[in-house]
C-alpha positions, 0 to 999 in steps of 0.5 A: 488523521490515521494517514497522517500518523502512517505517514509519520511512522513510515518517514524515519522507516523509509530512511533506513532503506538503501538506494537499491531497496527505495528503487525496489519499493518504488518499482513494486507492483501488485501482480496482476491475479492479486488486482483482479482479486482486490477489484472483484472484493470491491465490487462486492463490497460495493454491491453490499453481497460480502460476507464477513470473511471477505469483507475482513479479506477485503479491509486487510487488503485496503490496509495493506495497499495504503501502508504500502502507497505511503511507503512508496511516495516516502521511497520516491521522495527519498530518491527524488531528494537524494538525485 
C-alpha cells in the first residue's frame, strides 16, 4: 500500500520534469562508496549486530532508495511514452 501511494505521489511530480531532467534522473546512479556503505548496513542489519544509529542510518537510506527506483521508472515511463 505504501508504494502504491509513493508511486501516487511521485507520477503528477514526474510530470514536471523536462526532457534533460527525466534523462538525468533515469541516468543516476548511486556512487559506488555510498553502495559499499549501503551493503555493509545490510549485511549488518542481516546478522542483527545494528545498533539503533545504524539501523536509523539504515532505514533512511532504504527510504531513500525506494523513492528514488519510483521516481526513476515514472522518469523512464515518461520517456518511453513521449519518444
Amino acid at each position: 500500500m505504501a508504494s502504491t501511494a509513493l508511486a501516487r505521489l511521485l507520477d503528477p511530480f514526474s510530470r514536471c520534469l523536462d526532457a534533460e531532467s527525466t534523462q538525468r534522473v533515469v541516468e543516476f546512479r548511486i556512487d559506488d562508496a555510498l553502495q559499499s556503505h549501503i551493503d555493509v548496513l545490510a549485511e549488518r542489519a542481516n546478522d542483527g549486530v545494528l545498533n539503533e544509529d545504524g539501523r536509523t542510518e539504515y532505514e533512511s537510506l532504504v527510504n531513500a532508495t525506494d523513492f528514488i527506483s519510483v521516481l526513476k521508472l515514472k522518469a523512464e515511463r515518461q520517456l518511453t511514452d513521449c519518444g
